[in-house]
N, C-alpha and C positions, 0 to 999 in steps of 0.2 A: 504493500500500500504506500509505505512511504517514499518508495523508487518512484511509482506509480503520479503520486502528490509533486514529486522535482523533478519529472520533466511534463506536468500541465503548466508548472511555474519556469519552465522555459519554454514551453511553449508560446504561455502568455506574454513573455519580455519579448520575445521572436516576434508573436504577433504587433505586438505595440509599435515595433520599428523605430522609434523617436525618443526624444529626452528621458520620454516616463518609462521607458523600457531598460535604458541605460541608468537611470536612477532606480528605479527597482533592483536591477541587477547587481550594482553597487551595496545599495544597503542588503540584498541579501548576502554579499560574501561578506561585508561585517558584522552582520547577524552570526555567521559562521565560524567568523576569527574570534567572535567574542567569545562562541562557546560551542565548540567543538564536540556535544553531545546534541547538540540540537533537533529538533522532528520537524520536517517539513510535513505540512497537510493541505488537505485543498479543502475546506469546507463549503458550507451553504450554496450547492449549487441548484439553482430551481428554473424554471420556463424561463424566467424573466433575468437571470443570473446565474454568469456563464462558473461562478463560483469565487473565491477570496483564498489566497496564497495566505496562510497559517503557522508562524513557529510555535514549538512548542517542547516544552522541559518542564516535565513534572507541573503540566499548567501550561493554556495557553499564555506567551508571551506577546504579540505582537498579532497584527494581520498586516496586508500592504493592497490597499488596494486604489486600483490608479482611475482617475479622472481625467475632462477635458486640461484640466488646466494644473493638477496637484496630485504627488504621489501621497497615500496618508497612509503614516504610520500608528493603528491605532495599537496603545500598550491597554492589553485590556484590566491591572492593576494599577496603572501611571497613578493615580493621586496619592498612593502611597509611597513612590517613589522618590527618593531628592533626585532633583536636579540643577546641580548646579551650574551649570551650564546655561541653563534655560532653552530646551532644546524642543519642549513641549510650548506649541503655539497655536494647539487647537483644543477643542473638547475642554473646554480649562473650568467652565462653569460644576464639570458632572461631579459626583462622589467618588466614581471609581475610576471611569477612565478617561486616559489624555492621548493626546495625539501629537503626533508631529506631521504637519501640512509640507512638504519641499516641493518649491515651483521650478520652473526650467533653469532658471541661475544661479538656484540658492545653494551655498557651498553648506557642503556638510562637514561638521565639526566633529571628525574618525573616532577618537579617542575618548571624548566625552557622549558619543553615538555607542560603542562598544561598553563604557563602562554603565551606561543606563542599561544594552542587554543583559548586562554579565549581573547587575542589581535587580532584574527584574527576573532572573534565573532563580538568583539567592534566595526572594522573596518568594515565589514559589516553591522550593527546597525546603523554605522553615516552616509550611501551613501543615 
């Protein structure tokens, strides 16, 4: 299943062809470098939805799914999360979770992007 889950999520960067495919792509090998146990899944796939590219460690960690104009990465624990960084710029209102919105220019900040995975592994790890 999980072979099965990495390559619908190369398929879908392939399909994309443009920025949002190549940023996908990006933050999923630093999803990767951050933790090196990781589960790729493909969830919610329905008539209307071709499905959402899924990490997952003991707990989903994240989804990525791409839009006209923004890849979003939602963390589906983020408000419990620091970040010091301030790397979460969406979802900021809810109890549980935050998001990071990246548009076609916006640089991603590697090290403090990895250490949010690698926190939101941990935090999973201790429930």
């Amino acid at each position: 299943m999980a072979d099965d889950a990495s390559q619908q999520i190369d398929a879908r960067i392939e399909e994309l062809g443009d920025w949002r495919g190549e940023t996908l792509s990006k933050l999923r090998a630093l999803i990767k470098q951050a933790d090196a146990d990781v589960v790729e899944e493909w969830k919610w796939r329905k008539a209307t939805n071709p499905g959402v590219p899924v990490w997952s460690h003991d707990g989903i960690i994240c989804t990525g799914e791409t839009y006209k104009s923004v890849v979003k990465l939602t963390f589906f624990k983020g408000a419990s999360l620091d970040d010091p960084a301030g790397l979460f710029n969406s979802s900021l209102e809810g109890n549980t979770r935050r998001a990071i919105d990246v548009h076609e220019d916006d640089e991603i900040d590697e090290p403090a992007f990895v250490a949010l995975i690698q926190a939101a592994v941990s935090l999973n790890q201790s429930r």
